[in-house]
C-alpha positions in Angstrom: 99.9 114.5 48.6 101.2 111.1 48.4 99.2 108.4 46.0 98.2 105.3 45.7 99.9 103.2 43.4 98.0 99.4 42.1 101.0 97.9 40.7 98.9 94.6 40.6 96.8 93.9 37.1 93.1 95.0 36.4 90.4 92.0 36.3 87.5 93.3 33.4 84.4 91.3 35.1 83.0 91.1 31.3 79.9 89.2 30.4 82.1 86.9 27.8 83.3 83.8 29.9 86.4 83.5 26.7 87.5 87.3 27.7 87.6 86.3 31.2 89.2 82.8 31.0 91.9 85.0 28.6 92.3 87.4 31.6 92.8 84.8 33.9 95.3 83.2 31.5 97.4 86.1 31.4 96.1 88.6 29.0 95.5 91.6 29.7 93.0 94.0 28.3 91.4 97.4 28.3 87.8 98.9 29.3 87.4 99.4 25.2 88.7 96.1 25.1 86.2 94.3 27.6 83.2 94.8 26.0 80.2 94.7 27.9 80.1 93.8 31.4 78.2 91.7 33.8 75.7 93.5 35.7 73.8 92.2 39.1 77.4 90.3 40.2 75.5 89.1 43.5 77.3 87.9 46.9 76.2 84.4 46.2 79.0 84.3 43.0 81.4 86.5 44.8 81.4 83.7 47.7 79.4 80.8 47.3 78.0 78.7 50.1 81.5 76.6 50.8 83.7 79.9 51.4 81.0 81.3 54.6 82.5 78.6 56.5 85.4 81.2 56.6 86.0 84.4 58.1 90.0 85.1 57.6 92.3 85.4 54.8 91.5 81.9 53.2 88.7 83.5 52.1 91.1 85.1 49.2 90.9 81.1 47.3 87.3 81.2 46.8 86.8 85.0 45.8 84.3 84.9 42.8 84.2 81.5 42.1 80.8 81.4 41.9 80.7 84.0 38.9 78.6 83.0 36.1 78.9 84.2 32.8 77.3 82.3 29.4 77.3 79.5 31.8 80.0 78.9 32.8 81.9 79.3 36.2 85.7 81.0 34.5 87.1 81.8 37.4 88.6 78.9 39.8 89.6 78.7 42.9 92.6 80.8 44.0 92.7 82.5 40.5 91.9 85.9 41.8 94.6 85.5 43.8 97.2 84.4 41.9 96.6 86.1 39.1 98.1 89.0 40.4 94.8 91.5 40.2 94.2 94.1 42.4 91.2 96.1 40.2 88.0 94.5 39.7 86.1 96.6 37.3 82.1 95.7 36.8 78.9 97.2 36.2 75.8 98.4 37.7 74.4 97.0 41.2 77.7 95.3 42.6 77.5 93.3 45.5 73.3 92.1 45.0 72.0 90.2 47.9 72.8 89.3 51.1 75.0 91.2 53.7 77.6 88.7 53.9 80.6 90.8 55.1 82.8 87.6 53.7 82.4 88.9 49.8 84.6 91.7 50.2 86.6 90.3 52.7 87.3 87.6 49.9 88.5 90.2 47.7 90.3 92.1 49.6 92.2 88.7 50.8 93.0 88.0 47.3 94.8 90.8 47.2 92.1 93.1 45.2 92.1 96.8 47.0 89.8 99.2 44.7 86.5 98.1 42.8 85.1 99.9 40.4 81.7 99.6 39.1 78.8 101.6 37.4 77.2 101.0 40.7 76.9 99.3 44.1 74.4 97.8 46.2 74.4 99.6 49.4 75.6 96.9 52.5 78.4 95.6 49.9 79.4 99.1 49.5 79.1 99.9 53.5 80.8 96.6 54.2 83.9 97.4 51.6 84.3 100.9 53.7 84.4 99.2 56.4 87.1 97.0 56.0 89.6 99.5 54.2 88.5 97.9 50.1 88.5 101.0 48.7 85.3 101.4 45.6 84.3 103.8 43.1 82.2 104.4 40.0 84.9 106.8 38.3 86.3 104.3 34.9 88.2 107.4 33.8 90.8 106.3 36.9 91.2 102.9 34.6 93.6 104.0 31.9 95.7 105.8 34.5 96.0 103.0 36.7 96.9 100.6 33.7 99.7 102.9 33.2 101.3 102.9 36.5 100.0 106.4 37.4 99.4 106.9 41.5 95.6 108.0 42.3 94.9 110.2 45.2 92.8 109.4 47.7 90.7 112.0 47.1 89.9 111.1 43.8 88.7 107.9 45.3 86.8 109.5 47.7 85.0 112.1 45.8 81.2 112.5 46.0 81.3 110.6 49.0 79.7 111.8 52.2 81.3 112.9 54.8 81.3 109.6 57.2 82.4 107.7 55.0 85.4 109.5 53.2 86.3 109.6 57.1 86.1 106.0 58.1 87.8 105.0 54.6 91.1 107.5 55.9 90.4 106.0 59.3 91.0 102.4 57.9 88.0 100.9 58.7 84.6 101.4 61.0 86.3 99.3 64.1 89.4 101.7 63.7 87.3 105.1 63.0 85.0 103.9 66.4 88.3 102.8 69.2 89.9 106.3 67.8 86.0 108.7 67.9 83.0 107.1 69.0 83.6 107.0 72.9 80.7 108.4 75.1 78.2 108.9 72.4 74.9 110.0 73.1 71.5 110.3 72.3 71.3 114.0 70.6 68.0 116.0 71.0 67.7 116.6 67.1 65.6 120.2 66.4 62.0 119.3 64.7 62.7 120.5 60.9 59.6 122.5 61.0 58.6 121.0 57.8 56.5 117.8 56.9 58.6 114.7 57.5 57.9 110.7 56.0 57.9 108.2 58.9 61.4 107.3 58.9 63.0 110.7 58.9 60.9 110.6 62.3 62.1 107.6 63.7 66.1 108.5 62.6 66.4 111.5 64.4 64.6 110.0 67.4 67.5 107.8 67.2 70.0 109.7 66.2 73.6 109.8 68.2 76.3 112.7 68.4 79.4 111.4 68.2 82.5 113.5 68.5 84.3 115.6 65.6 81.3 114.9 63.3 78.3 116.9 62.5 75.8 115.1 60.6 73.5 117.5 59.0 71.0 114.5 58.5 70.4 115.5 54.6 69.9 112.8 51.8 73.2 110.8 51.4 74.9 112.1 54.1 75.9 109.7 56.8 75.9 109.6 60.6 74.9 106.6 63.4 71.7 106.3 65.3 71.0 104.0 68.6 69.1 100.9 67.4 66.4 99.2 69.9 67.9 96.0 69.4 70.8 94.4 67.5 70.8 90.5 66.6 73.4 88.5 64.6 73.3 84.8 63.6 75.9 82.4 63.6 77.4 83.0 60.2 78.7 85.6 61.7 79.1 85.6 65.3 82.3 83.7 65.1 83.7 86.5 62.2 82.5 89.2 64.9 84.0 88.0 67.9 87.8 87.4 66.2 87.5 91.2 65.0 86.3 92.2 68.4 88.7 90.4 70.4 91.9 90.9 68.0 91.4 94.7 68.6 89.8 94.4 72.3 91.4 91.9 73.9 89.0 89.6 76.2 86.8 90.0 78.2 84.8 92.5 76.0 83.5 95.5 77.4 79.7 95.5 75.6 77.3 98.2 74.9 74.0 97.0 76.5 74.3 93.7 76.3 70.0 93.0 77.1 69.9 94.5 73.9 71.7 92.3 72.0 70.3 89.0 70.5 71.6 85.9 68.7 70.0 83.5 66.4 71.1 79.9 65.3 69.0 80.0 62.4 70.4 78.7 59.3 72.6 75.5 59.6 70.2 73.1 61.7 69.7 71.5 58.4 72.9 71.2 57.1 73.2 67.5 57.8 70.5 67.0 55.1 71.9 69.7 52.9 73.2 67.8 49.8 75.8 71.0 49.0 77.1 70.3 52.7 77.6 66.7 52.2 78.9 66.8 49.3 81.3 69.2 49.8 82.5 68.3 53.3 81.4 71.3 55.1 79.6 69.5 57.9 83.0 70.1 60.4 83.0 73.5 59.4 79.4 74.2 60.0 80.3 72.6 64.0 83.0 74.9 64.5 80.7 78.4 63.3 78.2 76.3 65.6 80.7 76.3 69.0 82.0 79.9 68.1 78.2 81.8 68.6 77.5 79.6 71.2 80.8 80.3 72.8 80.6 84.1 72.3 76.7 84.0 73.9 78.0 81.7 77.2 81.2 84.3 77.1 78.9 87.5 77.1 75.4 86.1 78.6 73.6 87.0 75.7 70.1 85.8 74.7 70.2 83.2 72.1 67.5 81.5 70.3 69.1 78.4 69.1 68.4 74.9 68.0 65.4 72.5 69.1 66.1 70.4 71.6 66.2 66.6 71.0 65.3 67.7 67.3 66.0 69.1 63.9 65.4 72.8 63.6 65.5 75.8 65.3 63.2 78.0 67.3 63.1 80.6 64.1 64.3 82.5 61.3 65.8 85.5 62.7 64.6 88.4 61.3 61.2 86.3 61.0 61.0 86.2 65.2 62.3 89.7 65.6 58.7 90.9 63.8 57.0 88.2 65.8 58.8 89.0 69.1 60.5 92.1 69.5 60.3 94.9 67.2 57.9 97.5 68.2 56.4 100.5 66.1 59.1 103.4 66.1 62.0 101.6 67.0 65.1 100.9 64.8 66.6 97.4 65.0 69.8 96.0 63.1 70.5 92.8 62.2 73.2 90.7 59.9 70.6 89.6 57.4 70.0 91.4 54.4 66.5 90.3 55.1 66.2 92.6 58.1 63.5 94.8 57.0 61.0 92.5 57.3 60.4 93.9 60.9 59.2 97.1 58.9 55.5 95.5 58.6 55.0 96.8 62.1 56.2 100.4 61.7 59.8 99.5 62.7 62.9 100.9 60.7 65.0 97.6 60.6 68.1 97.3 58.5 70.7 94.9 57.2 74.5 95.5 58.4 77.3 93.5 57.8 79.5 92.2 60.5 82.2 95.4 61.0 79.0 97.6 61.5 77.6 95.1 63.9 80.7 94.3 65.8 80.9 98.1 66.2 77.6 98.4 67.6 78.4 95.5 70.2 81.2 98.2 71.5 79.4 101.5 70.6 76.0 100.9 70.9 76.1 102.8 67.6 74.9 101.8 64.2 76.5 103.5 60.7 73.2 104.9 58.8 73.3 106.9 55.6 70.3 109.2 55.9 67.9 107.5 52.7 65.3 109.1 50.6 61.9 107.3 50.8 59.9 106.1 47.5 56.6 106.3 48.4 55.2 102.5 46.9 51.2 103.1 46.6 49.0 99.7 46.0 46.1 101.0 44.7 43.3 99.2 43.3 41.9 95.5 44.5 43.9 92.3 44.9 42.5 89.5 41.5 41.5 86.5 43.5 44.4 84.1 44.3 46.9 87.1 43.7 49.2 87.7 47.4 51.5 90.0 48.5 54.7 87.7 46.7 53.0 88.2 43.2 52.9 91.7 43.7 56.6 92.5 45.0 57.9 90.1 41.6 55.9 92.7 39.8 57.8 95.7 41.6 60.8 94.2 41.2 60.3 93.9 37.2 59.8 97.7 37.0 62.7 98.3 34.5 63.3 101.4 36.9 63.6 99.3 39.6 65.7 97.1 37.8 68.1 99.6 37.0 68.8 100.7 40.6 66.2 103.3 41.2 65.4 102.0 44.4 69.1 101.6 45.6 69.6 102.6 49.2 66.0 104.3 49.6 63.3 103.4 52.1 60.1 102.1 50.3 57.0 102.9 52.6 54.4 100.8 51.0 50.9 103.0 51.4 47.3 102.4 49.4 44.0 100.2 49.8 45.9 97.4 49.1 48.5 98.4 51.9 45.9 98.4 54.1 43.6 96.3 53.7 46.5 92.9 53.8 47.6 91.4 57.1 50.8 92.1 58.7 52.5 88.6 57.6 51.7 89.7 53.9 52.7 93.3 54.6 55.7 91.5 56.0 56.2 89.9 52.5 56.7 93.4 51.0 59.2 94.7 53.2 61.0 91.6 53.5 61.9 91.7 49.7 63.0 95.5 50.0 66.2 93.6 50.1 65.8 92.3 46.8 64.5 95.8 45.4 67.7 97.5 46.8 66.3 99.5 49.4 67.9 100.6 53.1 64.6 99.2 54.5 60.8 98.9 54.0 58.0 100.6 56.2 54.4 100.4 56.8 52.8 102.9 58.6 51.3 101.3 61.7 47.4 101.1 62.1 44.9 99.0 64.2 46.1 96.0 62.3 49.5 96.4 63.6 47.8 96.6 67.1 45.6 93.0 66.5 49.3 91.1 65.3 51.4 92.3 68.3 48.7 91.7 70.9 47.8 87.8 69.3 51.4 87.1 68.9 53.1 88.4 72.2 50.1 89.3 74.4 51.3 93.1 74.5 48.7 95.8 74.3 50.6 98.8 71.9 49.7 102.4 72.0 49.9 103.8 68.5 51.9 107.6 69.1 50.4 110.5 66.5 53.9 111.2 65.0 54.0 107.3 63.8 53.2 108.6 60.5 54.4 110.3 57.8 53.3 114.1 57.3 51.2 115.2 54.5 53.2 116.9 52.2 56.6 114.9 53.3 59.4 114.9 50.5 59.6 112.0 48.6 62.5 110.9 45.9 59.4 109.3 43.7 56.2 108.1 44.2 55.7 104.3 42.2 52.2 103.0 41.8 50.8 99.7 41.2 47.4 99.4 39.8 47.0 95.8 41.9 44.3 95.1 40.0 46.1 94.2 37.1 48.7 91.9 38.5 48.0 87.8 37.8 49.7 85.5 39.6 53.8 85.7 38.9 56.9 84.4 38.6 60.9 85.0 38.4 62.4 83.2 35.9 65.9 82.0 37.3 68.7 84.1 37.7 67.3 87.0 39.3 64.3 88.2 41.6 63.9 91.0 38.9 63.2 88.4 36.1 59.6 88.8 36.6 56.6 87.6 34.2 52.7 87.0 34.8 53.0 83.3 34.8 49.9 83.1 32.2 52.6 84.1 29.6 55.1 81.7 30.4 54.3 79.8 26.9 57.1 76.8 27.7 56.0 75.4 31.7 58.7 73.6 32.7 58.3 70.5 34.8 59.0 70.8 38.4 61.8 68.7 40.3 61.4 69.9 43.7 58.8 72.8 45.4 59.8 74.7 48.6 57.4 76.1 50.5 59.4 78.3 53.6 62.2 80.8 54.5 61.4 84.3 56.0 59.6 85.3 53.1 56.9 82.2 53.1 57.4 80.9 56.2 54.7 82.6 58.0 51.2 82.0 58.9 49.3 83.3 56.3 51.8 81.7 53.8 50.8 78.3 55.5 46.9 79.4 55.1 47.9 79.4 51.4 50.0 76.3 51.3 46.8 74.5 53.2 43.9 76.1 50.8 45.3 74.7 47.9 46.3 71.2 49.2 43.2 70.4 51.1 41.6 71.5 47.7 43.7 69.1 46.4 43.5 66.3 48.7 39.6 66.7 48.6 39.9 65.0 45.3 42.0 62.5 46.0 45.3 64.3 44.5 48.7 64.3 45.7 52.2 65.7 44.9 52.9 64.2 41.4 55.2 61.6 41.2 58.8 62.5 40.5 58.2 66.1 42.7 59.1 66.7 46.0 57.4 68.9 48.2 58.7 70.8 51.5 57.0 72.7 53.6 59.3 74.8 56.0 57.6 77.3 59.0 59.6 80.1 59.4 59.7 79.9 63.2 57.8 77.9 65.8 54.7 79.9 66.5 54.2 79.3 63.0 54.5 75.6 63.3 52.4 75.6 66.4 49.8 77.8 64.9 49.7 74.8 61.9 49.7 72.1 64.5 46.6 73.8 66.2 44.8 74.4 62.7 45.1 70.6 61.8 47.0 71.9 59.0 49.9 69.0 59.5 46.7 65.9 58.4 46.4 67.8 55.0 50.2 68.0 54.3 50.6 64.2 55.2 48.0 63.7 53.0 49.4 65.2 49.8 52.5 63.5 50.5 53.9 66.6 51.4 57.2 67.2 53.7 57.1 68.9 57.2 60.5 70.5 58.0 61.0 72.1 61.8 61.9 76.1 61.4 65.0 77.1 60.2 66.6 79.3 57.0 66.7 75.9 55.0 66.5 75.6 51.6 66.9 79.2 50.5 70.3 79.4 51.6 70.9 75.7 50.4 70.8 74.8 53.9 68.9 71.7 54.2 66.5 70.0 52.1 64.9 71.3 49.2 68.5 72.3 47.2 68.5 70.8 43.8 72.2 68.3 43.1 71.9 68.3 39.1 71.9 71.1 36.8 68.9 70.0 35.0 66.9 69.8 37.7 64.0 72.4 38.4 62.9 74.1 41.3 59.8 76.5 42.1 60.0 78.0 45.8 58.6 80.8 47.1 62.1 82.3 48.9 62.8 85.6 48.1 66.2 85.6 45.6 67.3 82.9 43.0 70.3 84.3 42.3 72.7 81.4 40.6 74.4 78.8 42.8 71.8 80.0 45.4 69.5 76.9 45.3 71.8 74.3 44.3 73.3 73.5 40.4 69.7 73.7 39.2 67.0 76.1 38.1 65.1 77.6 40.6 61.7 79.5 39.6 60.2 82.2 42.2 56.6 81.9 43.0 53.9 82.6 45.4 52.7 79.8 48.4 50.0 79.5 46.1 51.6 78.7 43.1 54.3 76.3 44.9 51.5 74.3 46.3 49.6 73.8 43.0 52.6 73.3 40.8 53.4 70.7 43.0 50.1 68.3 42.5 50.6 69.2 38.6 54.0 68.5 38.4 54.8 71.5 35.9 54.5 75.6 36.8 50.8 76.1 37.1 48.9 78.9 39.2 46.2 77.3 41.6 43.5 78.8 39.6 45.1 76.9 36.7 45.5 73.5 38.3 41.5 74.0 39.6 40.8 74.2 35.9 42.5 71.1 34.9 41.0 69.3 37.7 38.1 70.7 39.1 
């Protein structure tokens, strides 16, 4: 059997910035050599904001040029690419954050065509099969490949399931569905005749037969299923449609086109993005701009875009596919990491990157590994002033969690706590499964569930017995969270997983900017927080300390309206706080509220603060709460904190 042969040189992602400025140089080194290396390399380093203006083989100059290490930023632009690598080699949970499709796509343009790591987050993963980058976690490959030896396929395949060993031989997902997936259908999958969790229900209610595979539906093993709905926003429509049409042709033949949905979500703010202007990416955000909306006219696809006459946008995506669309049971997919945080009304929603979802357009079919669910119980009773954020930053602090034990799984979120919150602050749970590593998040639905789809949409829902999981359903783990312990938190910057009760934050830094928005914080009971501590704060004749800049972002329009109708808007105004129209904003330094200097300090309540992802600065994660009152004390403080100091 023939091998494969990297002839190119072998980059050691190291956590020393000299050893990887030497590499870069010209020297080369081995794994003993390396020393340790740098963990949690996130999508936001491997392609900073400039490079998703791309989607082709230009992409190759700006391949990890956003990689921090020590604190500095060793590799420039096009040195990936001419340095002559083709073997990344890193450690545990390559490919952190969002879905972006561009990372590997980077990589593989700058001529890199295996990555090996301890481990990998599970879209990056997905999206390298997809597009023919081969991975693995096997470092005993690295001192034969230093030594010119050829490795078989198969021992880059091995201990992977069975889908995706075939769509890696295949070449990719768009070439593994033209050659397979024509005619699939909706297979009548046998009850197990044992207890099941929720999402093992809703999967094999969903689950397709496609020809020449048989998908036994076990834990790790991989097969497609027919979501409800797919949506994609304009990052990567354009990427979608060249794919699409450079294997297709035009017109496109679509799978259910009613059941397709696209969002301009993120960019409507760009004009006041100071990494946009800056950098010279204003012409660059037009031309993803005319490619969505040329690819919706082209198709006659529903698209919730900008606001008229306005800055903003009708919504944050995923945000107004919980507000709008999803439905208990269903499965929707999206190209947002941030997709599961339709699971808050029973709904298995996932992130995809744009092969999967271009293959869906065609198909109607979406790639799902069948996941183990970790059984999250909330038990105990929420500390006044503690939400829904301060909990997940506790989660996500779990040193297991830390370390990947969440990677790939479903987290159904059960307990008092559970069900006691709304469905906005359930939503702030399973919105942030992306940060914990999970497939998706999942609340079992209940009468609550009922009350937010009938006041949001009108629609009276009929809650089905099997909407639940089973008692005595398999579960990898079961993590509790004794809520009654949890103060109000923080994430110190660099990771979402840097979490500490803020009471023990000895040093409180002094706060440049505080965003209050995105998906995570952007909905109505965030605003009920934002509002409770600045009409507290306005009652005494306080406002946003000089020197700090407040911004207040809804997450989509209802939210704005449902502030407008409150009176909500007079108490901002008041504080001297800054209304933005709904869009992504900030958190993906896509309008205001990205810092320009590297000393300044940010506190938002977005959901990842990953480095580069807010601008040069420091950004601090935080509950509505704890944005609002930091802001009138111009330093980190909690509100209970700032009611002490000026009560």
């Amino acid at each position: 059997m023939r091998g494969l042969t990297f002839a190119g040189r072998v980059l050691f992602l190291t956590a020393s910035a000299d050893l990887l400025h030497r590499q870069i140089a010209g020297q080369d080194i081995t794994l003993a050599q390396a020393g340790p290396l740098r963990d949690d390399i996130s999508t936001d380093e491997i392609t900073p904001l400039p490079t998703l203006l791309n989607f082709d083989a230009t992409l190759g100059r700006h391949a990890h040029t956003g990689l921090k290490c020590e604190g500095a930023f060793p590799i420039g632009e096009c040195a990936l690419r001419d340095g002559g690598f083709q073997v990344l080699v890193g450690g545990t949970r390559y490919g952190k954050g969002s879905s972006r499709e561009h990372s590997p796509l980077a990589e593989y343009s700058a001529g890199i065509r295996l990555v090996i790591a301890e481990s990998f987050e599970r879209i990056y993963r997905q999206n390298c099969d997809n597009i023919g980058l081969l991975t693995s976690t096997d470092f005993s490959l690295l001192d034969r490949i230093q030594a010119g030896e050829p490795i078989l396929l198969d021992e880059i395949v091995a201990g992977r399931d069975a889908l995706a060993e075939a769509i890696i031989r295949d070449g990719g997902l768009l070439a593994y569905g033209q050659k397979r997936m024509k005619g699939v259908t909706v297979g009548a999958v046998a009850d197990t005749g044992r207890p099941m969790t929720l999402a093992e229900k809703i999967i094999r209610r969903h689950a397709l037969q496609v020809q020449g595979h048989d998908w036994p539906m076990t834990p790790g093993t991989g097969g497609f299923v027919r979501a409800d709905f797919r949506f994609i926003h304009e990052y990567y429509t354009g990427m979608a449609a060249h794919m699409l049409h450079e294997r297709f042709g035009q017109p496109l033949d679509l799978h259910d086109p009613d059941r397709i949905i696209l969002f301009e979500d993120h960019n409507s703010y760009a004009h006041r993005s100071p990494t946009h202007v800056k950098n010279n990416l204003l012409g660059g955000i037009r031309r993803l701009s005319d490619a969505h909306r040329a690819f919706a006219r082209a198709y006659g696809l529903k698209d919730h875009g900008y606001l008229p006459g306005e800055e903003g946008s009708e919504g944050i995506s995923h945000a107004m596919m919980a507000e709008s669309y999803a439905l208990p049971g269903q499965i929707l997919v999206g190209t947002d990491s941030h997709t599961p945080h339709s699971g808050a009304v029973g709904c298995l929603a996932y992130g995809v990157g744009t092969t999967d979802m271009a293959n869906a357009f065609m198909t109607g079919a979406c790639r799902l590994t069948m996941p183990e669910t970790l059984l999250i119980r909330l038990e105990g009773a929420r500390r006044p002033g503690v939400t829904a954020k301060d909990i997940v930053l506790t989660l996500l602090a779990d040193p297991a969690i830390k370390a990947g034990y969440g990677v790939g799984k479903v987290f159904e979120f059960a307990g008092p706590v559970i069900a006691a919150l709304s469905t906005d602050e359930r939503a702030t749970f399973t919105n942030m499964v992306a940060e914990l590593g999970g497939l998706t998040g999942l609340v079992e639905p209940d009468a609550e569930t009922v009350r937010f789809i009938k006041e949001r949409r009108g629609v009276d829902v009929v809650l089905e017995p099997w909407m639940k999981s089973d008692p005595g359903a398999a579960y990898a783990g079961i993590v509790t969270v004794d809520c009654s312990t949890v103060e109000p938190m923080v994430a110190l910057p660099g990771d979402p997983g840097n979490g500490m009760a803020l009471s023990d934050v000895a040093l409180r830094p002094r706060v440049d900017i505080a965003y209050g928005g995105s998906c995570t914080a952007g909905k109505r009971e965030d605003f009920d927080h934002y509002h409770q501590v600045l009409r507290w704060a306005a009652d005494r004749g306080l406002r946003v300390r000089d020197g700090v800049t407040l911004y207040l972002q809804c997450g989509t329009v209802q939210v704005r309206d449902y502030c407008i109708a409150k009176g909500y808007l007079d108490t901002f105004r008041a504080v001297g706080a800054e209304m933005l129209q709904p869009a992504c904003g900030a958190c993906g330094q896509c309008g205001p509220g990205v810092s320009t200097a590297a000393d300044q300090v940010t506190v938002s309540a977005i959901n990842r603060n990953f480095p580069g992802r807010g601008g040069p600065g420091s950004v601090w994660l935080a509950s509505p709460p704890t944005v609002a009152a930091s802001a009138i004390a111009g330093e980190l403080v909690s509100f209970e904190e700032l009611k002490q100091r000026f009560g």
